[in-house]
N, CA, C, O and CB atoms as a CASP TS submission, in Angstrom:
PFRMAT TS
TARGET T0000
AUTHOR 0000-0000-0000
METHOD Language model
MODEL 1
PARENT N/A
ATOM      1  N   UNK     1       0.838  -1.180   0.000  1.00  0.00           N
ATOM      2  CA  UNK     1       0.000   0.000   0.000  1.00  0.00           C
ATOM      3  C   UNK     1       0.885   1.246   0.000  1.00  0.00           C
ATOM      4  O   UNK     1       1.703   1.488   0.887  1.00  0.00           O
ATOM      5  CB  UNK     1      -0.955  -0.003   1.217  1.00  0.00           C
ATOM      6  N   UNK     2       0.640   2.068  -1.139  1.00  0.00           N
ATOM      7  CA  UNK     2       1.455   2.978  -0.894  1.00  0.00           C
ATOM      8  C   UNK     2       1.039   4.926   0.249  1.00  0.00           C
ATOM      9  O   UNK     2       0.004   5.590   0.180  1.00  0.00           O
ATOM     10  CB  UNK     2       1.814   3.045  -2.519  1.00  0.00           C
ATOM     11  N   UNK     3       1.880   5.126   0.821  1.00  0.00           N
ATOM     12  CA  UNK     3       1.359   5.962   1.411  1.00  0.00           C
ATOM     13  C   UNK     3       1.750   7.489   1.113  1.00  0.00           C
ATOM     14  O   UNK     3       2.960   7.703   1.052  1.00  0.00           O
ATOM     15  CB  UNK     3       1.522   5.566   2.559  1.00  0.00           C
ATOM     16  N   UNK     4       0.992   8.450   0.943  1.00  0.00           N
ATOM     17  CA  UNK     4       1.022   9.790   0.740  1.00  0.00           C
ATOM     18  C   UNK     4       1.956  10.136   1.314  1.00  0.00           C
ATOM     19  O   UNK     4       2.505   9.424   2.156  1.00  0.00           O
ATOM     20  CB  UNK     4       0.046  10.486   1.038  1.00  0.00           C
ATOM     21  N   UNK     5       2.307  11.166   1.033  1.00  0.00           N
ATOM     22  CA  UNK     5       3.561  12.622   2.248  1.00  0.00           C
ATOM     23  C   UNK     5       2.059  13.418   2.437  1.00  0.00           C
ATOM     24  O   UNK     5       1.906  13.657   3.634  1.00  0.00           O
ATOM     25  CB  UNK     5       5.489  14.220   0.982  1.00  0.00           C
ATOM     26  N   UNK     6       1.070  13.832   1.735  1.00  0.00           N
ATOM     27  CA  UNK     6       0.140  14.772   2.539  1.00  0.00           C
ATOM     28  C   UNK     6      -0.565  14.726   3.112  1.00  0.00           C
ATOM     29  O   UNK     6      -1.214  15.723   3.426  1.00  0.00           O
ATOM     30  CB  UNK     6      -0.343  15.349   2.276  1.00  0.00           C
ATOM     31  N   UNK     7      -0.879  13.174   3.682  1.00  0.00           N
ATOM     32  CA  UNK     7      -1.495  12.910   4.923  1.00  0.00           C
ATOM     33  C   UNK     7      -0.969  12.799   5.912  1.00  0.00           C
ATOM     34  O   UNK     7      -1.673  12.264   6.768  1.00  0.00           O
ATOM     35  CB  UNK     7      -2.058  12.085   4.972  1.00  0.00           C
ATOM     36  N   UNK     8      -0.011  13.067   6.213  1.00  0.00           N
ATOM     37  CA  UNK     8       0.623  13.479   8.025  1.00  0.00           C
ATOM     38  C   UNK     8       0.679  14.923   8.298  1.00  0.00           C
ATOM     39  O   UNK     8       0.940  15.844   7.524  1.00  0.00           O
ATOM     40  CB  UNK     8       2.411  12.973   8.386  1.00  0.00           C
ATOM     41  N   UNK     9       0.415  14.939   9.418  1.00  0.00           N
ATOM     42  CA  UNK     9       0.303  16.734   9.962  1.00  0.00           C
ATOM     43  C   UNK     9       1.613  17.004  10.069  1.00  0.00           C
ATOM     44  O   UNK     9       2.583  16.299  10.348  1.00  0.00           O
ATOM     45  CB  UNK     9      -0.495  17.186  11.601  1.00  0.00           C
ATOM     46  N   UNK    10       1.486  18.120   9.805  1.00  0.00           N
ATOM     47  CA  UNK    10       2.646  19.278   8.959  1.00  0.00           C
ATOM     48  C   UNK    10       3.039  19.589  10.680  1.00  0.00           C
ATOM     49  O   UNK    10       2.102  20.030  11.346  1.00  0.00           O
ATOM     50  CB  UNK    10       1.778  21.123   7.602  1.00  0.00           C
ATOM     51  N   UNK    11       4.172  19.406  11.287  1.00  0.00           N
ATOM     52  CA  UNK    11       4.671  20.038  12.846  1.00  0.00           C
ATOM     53  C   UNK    11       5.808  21.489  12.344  1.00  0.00           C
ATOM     54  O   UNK    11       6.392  21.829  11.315  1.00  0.00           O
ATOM     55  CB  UNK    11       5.843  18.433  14.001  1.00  0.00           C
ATOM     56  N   UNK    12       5.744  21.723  12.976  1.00  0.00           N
ATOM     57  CA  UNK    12       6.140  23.216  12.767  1.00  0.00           C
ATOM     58  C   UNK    12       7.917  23.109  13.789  1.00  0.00           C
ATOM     59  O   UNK    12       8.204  23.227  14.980  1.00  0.00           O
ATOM     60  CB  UNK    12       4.528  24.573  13.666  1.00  0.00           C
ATOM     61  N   UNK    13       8.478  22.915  12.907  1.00  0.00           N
ATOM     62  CA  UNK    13       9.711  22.366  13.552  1.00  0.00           C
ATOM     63  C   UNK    13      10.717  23.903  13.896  1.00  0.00           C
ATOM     64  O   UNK    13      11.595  24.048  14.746  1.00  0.00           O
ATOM     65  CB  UNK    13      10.556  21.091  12.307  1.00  0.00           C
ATOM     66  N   UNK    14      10.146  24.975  12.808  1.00  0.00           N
ATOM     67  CA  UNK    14      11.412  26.109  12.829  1.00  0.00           C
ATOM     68  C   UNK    14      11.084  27.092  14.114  1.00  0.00           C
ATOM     69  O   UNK    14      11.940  27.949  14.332  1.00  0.00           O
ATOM     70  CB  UNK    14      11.470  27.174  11.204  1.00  0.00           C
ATOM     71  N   UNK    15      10.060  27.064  14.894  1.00  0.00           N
ATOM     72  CA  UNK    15       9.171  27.528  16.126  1.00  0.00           C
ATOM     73  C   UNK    15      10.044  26.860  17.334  1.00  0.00           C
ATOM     74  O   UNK    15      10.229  25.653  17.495  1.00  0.00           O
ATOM     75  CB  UNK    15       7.386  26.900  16.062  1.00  0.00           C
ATOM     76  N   UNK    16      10.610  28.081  18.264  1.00  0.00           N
ATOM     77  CA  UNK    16      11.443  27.629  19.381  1.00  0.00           C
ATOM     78  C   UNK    16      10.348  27.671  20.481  1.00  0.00           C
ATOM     79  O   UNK    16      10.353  28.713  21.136  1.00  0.00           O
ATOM     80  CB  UNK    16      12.826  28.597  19.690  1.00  0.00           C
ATOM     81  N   UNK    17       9.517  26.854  20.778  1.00  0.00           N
ATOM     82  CA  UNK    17       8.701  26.447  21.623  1.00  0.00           C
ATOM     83  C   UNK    17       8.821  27.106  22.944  1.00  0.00           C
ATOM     84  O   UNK    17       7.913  27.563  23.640  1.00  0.00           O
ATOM     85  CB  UNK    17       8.810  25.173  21.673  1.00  0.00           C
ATOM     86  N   UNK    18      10.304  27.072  23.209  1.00  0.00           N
ATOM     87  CA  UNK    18      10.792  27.582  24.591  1.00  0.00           C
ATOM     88  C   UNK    18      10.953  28.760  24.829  1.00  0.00           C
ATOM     89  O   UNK    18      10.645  29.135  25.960  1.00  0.00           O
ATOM     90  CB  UNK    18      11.862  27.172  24.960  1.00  0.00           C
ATOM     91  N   UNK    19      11.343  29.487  24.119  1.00  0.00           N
ATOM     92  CA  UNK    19      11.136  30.672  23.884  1.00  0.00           C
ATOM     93  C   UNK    19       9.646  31.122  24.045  1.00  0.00           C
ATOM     94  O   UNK    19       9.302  31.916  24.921  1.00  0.00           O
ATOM     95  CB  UNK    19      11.651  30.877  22.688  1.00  0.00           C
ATOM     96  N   UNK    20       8.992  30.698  23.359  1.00  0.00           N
ATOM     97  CA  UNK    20       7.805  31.144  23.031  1.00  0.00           C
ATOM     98  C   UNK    20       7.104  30.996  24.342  1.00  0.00           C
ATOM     99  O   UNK    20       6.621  32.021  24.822  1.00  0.00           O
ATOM    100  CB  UNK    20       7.198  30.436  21.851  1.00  0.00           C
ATOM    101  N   UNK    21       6.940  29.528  25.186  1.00  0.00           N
ATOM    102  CA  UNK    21       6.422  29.707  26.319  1.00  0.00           C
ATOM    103  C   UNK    21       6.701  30.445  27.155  1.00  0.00           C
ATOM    104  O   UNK    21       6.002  30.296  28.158  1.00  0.00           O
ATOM    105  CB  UNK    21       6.377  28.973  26.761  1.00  0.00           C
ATOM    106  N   UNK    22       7.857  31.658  27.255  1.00  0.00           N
ATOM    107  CA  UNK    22       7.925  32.534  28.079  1.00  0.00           C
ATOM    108  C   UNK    22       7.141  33.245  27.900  1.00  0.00           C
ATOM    109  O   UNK    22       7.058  33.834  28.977  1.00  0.00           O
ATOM    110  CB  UNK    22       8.821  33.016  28.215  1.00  0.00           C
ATOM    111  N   UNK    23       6.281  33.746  27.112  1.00  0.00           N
ATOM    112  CA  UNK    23       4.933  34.833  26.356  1.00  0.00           C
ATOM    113  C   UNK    23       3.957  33.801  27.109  1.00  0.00           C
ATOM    114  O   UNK    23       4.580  32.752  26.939  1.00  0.00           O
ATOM    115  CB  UNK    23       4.673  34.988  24.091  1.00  0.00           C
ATOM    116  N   UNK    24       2.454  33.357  28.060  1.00  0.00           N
ATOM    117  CA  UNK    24       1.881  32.680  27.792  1.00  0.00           C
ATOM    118  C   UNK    24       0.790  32.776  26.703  1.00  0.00           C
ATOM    119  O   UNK    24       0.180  31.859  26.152  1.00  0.00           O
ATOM    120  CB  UNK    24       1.702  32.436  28.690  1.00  0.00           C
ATOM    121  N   UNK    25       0.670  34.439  26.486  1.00  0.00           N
ATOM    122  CA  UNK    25      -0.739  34.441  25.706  1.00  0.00           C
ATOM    123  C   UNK    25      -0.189  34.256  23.961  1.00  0.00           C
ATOM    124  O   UNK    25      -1.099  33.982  23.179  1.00  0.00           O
ATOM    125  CB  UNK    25      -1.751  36.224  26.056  1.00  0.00           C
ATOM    126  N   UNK    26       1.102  34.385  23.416  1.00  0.00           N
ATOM    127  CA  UNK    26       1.425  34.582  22.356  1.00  0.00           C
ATOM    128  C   UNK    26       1.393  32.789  22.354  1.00  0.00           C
ATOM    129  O   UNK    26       0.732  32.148  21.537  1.00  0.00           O
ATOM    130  CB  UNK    26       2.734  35.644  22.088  1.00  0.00           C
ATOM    131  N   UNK    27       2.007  32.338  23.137  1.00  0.00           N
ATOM    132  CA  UNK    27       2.366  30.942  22.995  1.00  0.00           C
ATOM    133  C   UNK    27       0.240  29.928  22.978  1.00  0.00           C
ATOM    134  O   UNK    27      -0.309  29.088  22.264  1.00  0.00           O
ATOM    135  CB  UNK    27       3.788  30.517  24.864  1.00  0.00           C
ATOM    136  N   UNK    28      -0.071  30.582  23.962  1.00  0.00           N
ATOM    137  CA  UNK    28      -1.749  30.121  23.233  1.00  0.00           C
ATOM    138  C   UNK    28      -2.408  30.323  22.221  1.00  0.00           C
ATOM    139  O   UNK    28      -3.188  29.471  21.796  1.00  0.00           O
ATOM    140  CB  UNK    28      -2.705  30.458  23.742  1.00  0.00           C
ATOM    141  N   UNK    29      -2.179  31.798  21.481  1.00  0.00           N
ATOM    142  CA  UNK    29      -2.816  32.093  20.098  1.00  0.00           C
ATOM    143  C   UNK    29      -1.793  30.844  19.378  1.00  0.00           C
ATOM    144  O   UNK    29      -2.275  29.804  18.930  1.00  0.00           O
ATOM    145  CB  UNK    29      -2.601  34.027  19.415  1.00  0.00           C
ATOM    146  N   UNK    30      -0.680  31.077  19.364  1.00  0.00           N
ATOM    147  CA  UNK    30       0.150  29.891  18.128  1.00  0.00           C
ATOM    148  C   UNK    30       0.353  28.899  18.465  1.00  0.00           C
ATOM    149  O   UNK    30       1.295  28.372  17.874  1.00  0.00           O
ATOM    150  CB  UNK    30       1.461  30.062  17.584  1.00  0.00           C
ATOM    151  N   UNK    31      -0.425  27.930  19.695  1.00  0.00           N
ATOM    152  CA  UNK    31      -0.836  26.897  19.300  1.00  0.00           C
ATOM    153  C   UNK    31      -2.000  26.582  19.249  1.00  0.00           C
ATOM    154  O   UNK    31      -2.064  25.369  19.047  1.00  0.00           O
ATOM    155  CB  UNK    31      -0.397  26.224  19.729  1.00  0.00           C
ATOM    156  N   UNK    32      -3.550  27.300  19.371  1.00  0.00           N
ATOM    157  CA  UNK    32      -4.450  27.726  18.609  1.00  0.00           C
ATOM    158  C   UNK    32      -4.492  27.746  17.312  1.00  0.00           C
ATOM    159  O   UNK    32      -5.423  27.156  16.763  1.00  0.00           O
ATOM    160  CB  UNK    32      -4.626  28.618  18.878  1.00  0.00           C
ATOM    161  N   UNK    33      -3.644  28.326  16.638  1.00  0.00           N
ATOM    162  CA  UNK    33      -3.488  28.413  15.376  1.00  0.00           C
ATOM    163  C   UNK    33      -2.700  27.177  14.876  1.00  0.00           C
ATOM    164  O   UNK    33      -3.058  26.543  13.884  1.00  0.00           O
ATOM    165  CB  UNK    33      -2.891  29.664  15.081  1.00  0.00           C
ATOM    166  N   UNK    34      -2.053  26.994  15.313  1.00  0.00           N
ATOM    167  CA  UNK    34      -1.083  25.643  15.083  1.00  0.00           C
ATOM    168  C   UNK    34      -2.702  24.242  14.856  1.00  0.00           C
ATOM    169  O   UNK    34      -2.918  23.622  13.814  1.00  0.00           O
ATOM    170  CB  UNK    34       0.353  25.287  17.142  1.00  0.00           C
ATOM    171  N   UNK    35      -3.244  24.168  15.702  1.00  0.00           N
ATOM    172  CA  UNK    35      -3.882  22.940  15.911  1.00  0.00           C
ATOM    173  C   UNK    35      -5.042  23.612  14.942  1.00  0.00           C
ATOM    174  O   UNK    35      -5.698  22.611  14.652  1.00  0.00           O
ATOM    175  CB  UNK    35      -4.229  22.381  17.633  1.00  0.00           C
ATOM    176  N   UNK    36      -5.583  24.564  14.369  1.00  0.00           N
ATOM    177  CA  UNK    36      -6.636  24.813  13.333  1.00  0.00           C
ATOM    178  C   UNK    36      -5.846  24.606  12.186  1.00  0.00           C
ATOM    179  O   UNK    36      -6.277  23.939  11.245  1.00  0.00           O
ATOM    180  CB  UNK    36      -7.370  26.248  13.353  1.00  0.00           C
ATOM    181  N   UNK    37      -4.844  25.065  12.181  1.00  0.00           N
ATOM    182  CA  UNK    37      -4.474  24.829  10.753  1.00  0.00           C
ATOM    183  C   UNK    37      -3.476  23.561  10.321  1.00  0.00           C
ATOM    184  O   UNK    37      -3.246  23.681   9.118  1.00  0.00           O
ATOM    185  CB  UNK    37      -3.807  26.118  10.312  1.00  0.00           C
ATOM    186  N   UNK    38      -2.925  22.604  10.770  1.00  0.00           N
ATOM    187  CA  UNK    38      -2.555  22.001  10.665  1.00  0.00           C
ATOM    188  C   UNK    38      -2.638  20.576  11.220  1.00  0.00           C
ATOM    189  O   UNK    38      -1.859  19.664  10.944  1.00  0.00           O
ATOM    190  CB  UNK    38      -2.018  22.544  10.640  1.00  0.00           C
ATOM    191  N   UNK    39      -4.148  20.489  12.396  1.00  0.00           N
ATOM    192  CA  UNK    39      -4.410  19.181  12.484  1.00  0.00           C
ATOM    193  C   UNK    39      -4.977  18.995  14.199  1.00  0.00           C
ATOM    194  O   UNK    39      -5.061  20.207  14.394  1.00  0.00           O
ATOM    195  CB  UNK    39      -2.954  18.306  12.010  1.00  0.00           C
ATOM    196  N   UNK    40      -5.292  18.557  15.165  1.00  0.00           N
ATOM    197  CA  UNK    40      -5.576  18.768  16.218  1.00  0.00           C
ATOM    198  C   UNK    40      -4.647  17.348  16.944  1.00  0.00           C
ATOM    199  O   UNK    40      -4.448  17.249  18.155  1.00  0.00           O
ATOM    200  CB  UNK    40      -7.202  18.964  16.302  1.00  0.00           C
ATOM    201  N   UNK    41      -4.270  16.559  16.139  1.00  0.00           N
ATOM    202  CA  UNK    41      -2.851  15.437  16.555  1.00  0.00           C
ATOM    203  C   UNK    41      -3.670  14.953  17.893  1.00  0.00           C
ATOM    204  O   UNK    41      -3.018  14.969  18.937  1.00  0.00           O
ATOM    205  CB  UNK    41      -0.843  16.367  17.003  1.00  0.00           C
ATOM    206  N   UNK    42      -5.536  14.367  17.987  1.00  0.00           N
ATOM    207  CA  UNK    42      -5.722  13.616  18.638  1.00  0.00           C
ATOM    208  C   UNK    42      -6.261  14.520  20.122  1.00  0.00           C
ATOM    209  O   UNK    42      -6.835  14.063  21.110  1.00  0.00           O
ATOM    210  CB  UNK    42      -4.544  12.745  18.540  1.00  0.00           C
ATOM    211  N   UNK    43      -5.818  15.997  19.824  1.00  0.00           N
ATOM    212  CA  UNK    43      -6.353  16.860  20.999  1.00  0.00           C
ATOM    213  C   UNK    43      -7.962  17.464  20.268  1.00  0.00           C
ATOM    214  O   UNK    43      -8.294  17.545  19.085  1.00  0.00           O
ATOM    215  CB  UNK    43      -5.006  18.352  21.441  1.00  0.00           C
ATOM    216  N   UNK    44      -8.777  17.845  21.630  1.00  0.00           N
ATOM    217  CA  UNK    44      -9.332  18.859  21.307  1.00  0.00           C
ATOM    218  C   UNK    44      -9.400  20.436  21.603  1.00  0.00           C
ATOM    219  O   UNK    44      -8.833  20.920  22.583  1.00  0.00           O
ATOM    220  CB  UNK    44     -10.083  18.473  21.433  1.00  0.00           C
ATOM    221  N   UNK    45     -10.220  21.287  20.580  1.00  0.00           N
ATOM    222  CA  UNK    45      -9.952  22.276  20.518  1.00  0.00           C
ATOM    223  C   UNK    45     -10.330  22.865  22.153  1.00  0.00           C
ATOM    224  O   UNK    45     -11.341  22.347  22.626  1.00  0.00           O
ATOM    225  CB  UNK    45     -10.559  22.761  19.288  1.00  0.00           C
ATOM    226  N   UNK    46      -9.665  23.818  22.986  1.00  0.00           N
ATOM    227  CA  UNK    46     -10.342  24.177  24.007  1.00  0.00           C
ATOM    228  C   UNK    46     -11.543  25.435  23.977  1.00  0.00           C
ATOM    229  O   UNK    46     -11.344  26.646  23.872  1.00  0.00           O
ATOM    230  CB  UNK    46      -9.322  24.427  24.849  1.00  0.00           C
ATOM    231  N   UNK    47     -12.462  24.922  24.068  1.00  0.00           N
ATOM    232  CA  UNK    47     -13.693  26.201  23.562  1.00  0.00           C
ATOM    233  C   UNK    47     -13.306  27.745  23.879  1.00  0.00           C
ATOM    234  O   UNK    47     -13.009  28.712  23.177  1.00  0.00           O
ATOM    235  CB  UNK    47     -15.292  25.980  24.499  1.00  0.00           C
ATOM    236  N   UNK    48     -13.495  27.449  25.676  1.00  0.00           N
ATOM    237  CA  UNK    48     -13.228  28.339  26.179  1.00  0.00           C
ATOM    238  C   UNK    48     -11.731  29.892  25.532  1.00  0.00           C
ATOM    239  O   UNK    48     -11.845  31.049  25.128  1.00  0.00           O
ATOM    240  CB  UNK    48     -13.095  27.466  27.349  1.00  0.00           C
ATOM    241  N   UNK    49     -10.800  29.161  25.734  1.00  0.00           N
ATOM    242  CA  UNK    49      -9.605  29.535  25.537  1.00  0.00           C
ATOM    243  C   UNK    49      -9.506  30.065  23.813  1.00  0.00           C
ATOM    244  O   UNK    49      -8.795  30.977  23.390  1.00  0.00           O
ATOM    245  CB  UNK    49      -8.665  28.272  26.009  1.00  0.00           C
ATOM    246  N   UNK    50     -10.565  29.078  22.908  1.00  0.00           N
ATOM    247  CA  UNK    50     -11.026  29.493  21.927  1.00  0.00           C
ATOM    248  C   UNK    50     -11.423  31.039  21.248  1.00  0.00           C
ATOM    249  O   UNK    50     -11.054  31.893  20.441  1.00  0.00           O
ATOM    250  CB  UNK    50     -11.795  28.847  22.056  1.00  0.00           C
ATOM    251  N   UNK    51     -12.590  30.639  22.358  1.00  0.00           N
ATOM    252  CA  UNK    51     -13.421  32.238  22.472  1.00  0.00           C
ATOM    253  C   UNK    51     -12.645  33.196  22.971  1.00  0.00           C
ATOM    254  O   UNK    51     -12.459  34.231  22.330  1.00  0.00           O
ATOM    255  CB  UNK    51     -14.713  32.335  23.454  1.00  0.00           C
ATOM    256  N   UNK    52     -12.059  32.977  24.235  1.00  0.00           N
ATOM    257  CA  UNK    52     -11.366  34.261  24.376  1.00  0.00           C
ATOM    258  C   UNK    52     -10.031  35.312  23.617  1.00  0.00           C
ATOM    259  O   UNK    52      -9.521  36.407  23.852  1.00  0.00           O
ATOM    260  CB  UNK    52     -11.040  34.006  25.440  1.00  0.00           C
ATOM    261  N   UNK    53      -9.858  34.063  22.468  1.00  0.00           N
ATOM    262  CA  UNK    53      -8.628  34.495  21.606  1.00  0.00           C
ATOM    263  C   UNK    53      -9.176  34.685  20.137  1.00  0.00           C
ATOM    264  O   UNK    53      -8.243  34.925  19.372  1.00  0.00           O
ATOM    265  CB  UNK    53      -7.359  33.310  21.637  1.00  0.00           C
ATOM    266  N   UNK    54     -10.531  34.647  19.447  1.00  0.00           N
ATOM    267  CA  UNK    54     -10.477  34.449  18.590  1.00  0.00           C
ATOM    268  C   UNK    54     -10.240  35.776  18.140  1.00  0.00           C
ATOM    269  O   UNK    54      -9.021  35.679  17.994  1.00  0.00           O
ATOM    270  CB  UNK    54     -11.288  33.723  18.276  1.00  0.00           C
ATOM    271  N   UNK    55     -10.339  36.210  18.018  1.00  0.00           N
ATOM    272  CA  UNK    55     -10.203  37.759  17.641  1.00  0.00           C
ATOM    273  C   UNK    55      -8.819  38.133  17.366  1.00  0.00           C
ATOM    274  O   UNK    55      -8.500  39.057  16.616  1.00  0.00           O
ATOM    275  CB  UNK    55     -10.709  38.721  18.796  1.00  0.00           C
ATOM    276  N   UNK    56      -7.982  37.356  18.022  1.00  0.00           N
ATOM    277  CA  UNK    56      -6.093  37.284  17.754  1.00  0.00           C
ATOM    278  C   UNK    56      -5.802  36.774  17.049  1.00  0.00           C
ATOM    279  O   UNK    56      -4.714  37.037  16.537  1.00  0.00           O
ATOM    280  CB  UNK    56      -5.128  36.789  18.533  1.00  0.00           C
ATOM    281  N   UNK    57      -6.591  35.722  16.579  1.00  0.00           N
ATOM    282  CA  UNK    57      -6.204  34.280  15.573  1.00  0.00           C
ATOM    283  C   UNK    57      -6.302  34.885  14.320  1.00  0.00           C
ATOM    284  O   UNK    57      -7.306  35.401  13.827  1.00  0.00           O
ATOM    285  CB  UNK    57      -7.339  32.792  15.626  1.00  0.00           C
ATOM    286  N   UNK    58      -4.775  34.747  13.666  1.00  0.00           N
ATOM    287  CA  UNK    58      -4.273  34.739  12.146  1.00  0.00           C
ATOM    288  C   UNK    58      -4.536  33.440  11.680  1.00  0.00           C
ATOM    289  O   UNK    58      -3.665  32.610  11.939  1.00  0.00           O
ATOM    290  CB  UNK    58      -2.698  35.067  11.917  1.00  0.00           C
ATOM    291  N   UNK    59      -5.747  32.975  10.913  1.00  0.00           N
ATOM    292  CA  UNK    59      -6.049  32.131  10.334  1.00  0.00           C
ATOM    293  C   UNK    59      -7.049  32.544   8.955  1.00  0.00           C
ATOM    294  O   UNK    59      -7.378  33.695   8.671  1.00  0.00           O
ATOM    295  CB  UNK    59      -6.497  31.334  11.316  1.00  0.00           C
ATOM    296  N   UNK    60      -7.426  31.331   8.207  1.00  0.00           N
ATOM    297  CA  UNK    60      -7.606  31.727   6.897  1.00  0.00           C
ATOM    298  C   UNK    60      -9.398  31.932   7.180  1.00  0.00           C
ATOM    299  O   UNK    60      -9.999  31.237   7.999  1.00  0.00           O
ATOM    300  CB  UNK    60      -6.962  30.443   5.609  1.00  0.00           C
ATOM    301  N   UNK    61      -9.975  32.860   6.456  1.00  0.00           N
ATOM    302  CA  UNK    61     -11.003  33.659   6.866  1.00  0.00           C
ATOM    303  C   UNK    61     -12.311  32.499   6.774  1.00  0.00           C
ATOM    304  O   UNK    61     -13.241  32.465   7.579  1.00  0.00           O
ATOM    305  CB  UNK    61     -11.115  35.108   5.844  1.00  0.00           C
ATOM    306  N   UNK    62     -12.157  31.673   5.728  1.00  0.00           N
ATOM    307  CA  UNK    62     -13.108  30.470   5.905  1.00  0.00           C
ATOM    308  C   UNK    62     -13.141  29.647   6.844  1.00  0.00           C
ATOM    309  O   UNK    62     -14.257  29.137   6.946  1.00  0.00           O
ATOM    310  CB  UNK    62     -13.057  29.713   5.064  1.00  0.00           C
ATOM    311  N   UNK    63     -12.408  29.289   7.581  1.00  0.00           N
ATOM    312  CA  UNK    63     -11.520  28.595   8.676  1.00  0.00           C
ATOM    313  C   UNK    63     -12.203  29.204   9.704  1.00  0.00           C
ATOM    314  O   UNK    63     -12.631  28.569  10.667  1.00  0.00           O
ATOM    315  CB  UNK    63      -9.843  28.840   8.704  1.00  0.00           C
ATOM    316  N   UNK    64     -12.387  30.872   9.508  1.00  0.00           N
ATOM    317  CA  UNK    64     -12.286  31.179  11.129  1.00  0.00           C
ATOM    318  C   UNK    64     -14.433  31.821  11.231  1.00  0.00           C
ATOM    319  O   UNK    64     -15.223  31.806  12.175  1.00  0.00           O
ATOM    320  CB  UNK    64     -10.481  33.041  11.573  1.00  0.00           C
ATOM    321  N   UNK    65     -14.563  32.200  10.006  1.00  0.00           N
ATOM    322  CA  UNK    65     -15.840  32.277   9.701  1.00  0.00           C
ATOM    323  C   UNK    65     -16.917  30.896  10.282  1.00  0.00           C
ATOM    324  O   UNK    65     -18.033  30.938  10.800  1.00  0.00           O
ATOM    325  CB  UNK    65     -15.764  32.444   8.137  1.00  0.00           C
ATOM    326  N   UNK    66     -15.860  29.513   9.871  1.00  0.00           N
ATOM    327  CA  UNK    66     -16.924  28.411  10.210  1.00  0.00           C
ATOM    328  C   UNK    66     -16.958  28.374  11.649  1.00  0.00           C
ATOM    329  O   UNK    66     -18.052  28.358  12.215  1.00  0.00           O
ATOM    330  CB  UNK    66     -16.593  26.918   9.623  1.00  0.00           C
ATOM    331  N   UNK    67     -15.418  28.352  12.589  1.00  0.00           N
ATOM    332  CA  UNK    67     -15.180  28.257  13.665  1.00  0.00           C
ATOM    333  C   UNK    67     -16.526  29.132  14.712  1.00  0.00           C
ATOM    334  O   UNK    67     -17.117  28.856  15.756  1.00  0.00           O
ATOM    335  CB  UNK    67     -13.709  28.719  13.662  1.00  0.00           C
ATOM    336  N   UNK    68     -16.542  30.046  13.927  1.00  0.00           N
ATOM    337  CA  UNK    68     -17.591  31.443  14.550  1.00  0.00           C
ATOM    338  C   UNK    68     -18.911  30.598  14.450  1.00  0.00           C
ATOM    339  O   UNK    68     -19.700  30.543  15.393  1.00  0.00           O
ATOM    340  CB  UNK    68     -17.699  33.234  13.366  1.00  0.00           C
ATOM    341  N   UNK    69     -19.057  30.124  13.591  1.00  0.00           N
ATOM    342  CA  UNK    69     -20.762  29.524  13.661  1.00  0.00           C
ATOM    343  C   UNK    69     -21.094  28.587  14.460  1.00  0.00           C
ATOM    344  O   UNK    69     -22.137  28.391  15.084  1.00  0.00           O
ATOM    345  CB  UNK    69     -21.310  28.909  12.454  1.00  0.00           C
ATOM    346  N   UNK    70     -19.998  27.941  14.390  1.00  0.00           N
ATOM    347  CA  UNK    70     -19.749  26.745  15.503  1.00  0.00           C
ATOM    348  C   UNK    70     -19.852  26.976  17.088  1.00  0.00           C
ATOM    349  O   UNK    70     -20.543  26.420  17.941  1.00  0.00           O
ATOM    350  CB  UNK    70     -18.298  26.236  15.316  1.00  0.00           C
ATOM    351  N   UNK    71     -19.012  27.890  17.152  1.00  0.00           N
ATOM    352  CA  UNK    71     -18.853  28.761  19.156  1.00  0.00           C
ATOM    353  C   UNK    71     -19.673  29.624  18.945  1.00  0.00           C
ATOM    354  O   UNK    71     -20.050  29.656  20.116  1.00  0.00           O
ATOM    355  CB  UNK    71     -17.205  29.728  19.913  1.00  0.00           C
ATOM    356  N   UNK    72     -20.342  30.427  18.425  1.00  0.00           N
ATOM    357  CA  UNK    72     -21.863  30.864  18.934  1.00  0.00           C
ATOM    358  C   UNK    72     -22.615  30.882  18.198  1.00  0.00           C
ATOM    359  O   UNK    72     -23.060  31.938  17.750  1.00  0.00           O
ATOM    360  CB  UNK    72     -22.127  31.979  19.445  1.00  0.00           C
ATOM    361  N   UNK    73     -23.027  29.670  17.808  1.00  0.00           N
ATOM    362  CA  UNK    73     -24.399  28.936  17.017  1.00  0.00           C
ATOM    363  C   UNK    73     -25.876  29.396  17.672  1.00  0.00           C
ATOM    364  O   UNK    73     -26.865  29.393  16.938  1.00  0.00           O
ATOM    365  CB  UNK    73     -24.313  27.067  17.213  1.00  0.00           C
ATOM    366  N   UNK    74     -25.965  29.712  18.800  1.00  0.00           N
ATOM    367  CA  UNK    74     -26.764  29.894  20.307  1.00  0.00           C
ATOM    368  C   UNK    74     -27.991  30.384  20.172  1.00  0.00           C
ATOM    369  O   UNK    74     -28.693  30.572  21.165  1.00  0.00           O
ATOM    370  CB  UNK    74     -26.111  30.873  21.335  1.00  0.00           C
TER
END
């Protein structure tokens, strides 16, 4: 069986993680963004933490349009 390269999630290897967790809120929008755009690797999204960032989130406008219908469908 042969297997694709574009079915495994894309990890973001050039991102110094450690660094970054010294920021906590920069380090939550980009892995927010990390897990919308490139795969949720078995996690889920956290609603909460969701909502309170969406408005920060650099993501692609269809992406973040559906996300919106989804968290306040209400």
């Amino acid at each position: 069986m042969k297997e694709n390269w574009y079915n495994y999630s894309m990890k973001n290897w050039s991102t110094d993680t450690k660094r970054l967790l010294m920021d906590p809120k920069k380090y939550t929008i980009w892995k927010l963004e990390q897990m919308i755009n490139f795969g949720l690797d078995g996690e889920k999204l956290p609603e909460k933490i969701l909502k309170d960032n969406f408005n920060k989130l650099n993501i692609d406008s269809l992406k973040k349009e559906f996300l919106k219908k989804l968290l306040w469908s209400n």
